[in-house]
N, C-alpha and C positions, 0 to 999 in steps of 0.2 A: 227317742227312737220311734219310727213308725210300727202301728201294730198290723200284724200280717198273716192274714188266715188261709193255710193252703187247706186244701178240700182234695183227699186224695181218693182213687178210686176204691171201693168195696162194698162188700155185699151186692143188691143188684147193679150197681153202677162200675164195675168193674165187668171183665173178659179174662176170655184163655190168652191174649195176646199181648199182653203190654204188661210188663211189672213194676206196678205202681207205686211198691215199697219204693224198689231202687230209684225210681227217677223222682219221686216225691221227696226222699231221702236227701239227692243230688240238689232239690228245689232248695230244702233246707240248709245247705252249708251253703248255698251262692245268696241266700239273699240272707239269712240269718247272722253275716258278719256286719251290715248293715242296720238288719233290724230286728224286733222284736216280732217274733215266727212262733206259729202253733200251730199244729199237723192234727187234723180229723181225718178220719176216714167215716164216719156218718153220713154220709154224702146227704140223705134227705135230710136231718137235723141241722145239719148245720147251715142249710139253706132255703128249708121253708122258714125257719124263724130267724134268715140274716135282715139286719134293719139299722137305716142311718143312723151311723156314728159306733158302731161296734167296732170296725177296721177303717184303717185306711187303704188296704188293700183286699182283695182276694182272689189269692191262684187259683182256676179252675184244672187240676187234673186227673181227670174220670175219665170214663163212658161207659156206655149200654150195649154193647154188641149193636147197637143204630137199632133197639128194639124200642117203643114206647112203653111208660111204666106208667102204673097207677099213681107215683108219688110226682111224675112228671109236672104234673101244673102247678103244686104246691111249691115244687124247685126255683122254678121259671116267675114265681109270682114274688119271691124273695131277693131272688135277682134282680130281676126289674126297680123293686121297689128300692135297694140299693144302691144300684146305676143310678136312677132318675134324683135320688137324694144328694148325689154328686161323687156317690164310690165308686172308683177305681180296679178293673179286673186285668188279669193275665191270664188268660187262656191258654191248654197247651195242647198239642197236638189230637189229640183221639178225640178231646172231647167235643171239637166239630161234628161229630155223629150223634151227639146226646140229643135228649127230647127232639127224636124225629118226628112229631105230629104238633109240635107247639111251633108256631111261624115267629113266634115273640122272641125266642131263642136267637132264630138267621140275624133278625133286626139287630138284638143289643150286639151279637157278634160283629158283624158285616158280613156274613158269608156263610156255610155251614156244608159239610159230604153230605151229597148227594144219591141214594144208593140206585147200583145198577148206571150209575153216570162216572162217581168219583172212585178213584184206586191209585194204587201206587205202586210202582216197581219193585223187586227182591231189593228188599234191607240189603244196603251194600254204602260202598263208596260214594260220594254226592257233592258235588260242585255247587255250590250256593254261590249266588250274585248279591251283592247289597247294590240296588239301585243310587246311583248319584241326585238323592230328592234332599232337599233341606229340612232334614226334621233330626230332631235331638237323639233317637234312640239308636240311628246308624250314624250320625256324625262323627267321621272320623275313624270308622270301621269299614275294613277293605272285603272283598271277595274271601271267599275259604273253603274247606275242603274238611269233610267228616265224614262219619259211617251212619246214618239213619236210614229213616222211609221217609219219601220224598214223596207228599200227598200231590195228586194230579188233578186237574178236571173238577175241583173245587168250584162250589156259586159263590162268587164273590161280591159284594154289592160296588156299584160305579163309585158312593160312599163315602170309598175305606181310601187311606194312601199305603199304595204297596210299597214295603220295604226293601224286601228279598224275595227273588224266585230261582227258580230253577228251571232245565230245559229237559222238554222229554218229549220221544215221538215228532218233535221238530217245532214243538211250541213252547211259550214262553210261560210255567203256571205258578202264581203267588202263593208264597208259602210262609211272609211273616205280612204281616199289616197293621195299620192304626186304624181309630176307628176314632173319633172326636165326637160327640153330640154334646148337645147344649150343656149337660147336664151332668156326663162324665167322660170319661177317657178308658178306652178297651185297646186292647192292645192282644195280637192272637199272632202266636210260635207253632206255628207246623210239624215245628221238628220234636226232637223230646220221646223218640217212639221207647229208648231204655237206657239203660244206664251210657254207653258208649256214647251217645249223643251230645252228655253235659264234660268227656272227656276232650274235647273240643276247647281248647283257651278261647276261640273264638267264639262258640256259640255261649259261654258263659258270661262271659265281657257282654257280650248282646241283651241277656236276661237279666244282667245288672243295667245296664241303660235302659231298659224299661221300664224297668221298676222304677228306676231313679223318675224316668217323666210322669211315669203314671201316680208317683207320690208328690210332686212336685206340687209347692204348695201346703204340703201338710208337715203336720207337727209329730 
């Protein structure tokens, strides 16, 4: 089985807004019948000292209220050094706001909220599109309908291949994506704002095809 490190949010990498037990929790039963899963919420431990060949995966789900923190570079420097080593991330929703003053963050992402640019409509009901592109994580996955926040107005990089968006104010904005570099595979979930979100057969089925590409490969 693959080993699979989610990074949940707490202490400073957490907020008033998103409850990280539960959807970190939700992260745990979808990918943990597959793999071998362990839940930190250390958020700076477990990723200034993350380094090739500890995981073959790692979920990122945090954030900072989009404020920059003193532990910010030492996060972003273990990341990197992961990714480039050829690990494998799942990014999920919030944590596109994290280390807002580190540009290294946008890169390994493709993308990252924007503040004063990016938001998102009242948590409600949400019509998600899976684009008809040829890539393994929506293959075979149709359009669907759930209760989350629908991030808008996100930087996206030209980059990434969009998978899924959504329509708001009369435009079209991506809300799942790949991210391919030489070196790894990033894969970033929009949705995931609380627990209702992974009540979705469809968005579940989703986060197991990504996992599945993003492990692909490994032992």
């Amino acid at each position: 089985m693959s080993a699979v490190l989610i990074v949940s949010g707490g202490g400073t990498y957490s907020d008033p807004w998103h409850p990280f037990d539960e959807t970190s929790g939700r992260l745990v039963d979808i990918l943990g019948a597959r793999n071998d899963v362990t839940l930190t919420t250390d958020v700076t431990q477990a990723l200034a000292n993350l380094h090739a060949g500890d995981w073959d995966l790692v979920v990122l789900n945090f954030g900072s209220a989009g404020v920059a923190l003193p532990t910010d570079t030492a996060c972003v420097d273990g990341i990197l050094r992961f990714s480039e080593a050829g690990g494998a991330i799942l990014a999920c929703h919030v944590v596109a706001t994290a280390f807002p003053g580190d540009e290294r963050w946008e890169q390994i992402l493709g993308g990252r909220w924007v503040r004063g640019t990016s938001m998102h409509p009242p948590r409600g009901t949400a019509d998600i599109s899976v684009l008809p592109v040829d890539h393994p994580v929506t293959h075979g996955h149709d359009d669907f309908v759930l209760v989350d926040e629908r991030y808008s107005y996100l930087k996206v990089s030209p980059e990434v291949e969009i998978l899924a968006t959504h329509d708001h104010d009369g435009l079209v904005h991506p809300l799942i994506w790949a991210h391919s570099r030489p070196s790894s595979r990033v894969i970033y979930d929009g949705l995931g704002h609380d627990a209702a979100s992974y009540d979705s057969e469809e968005h579940r089925a989703l986060v197991l095809s990504a996992a599945d590409w993003l492990l692909e490969g490994k032992v």
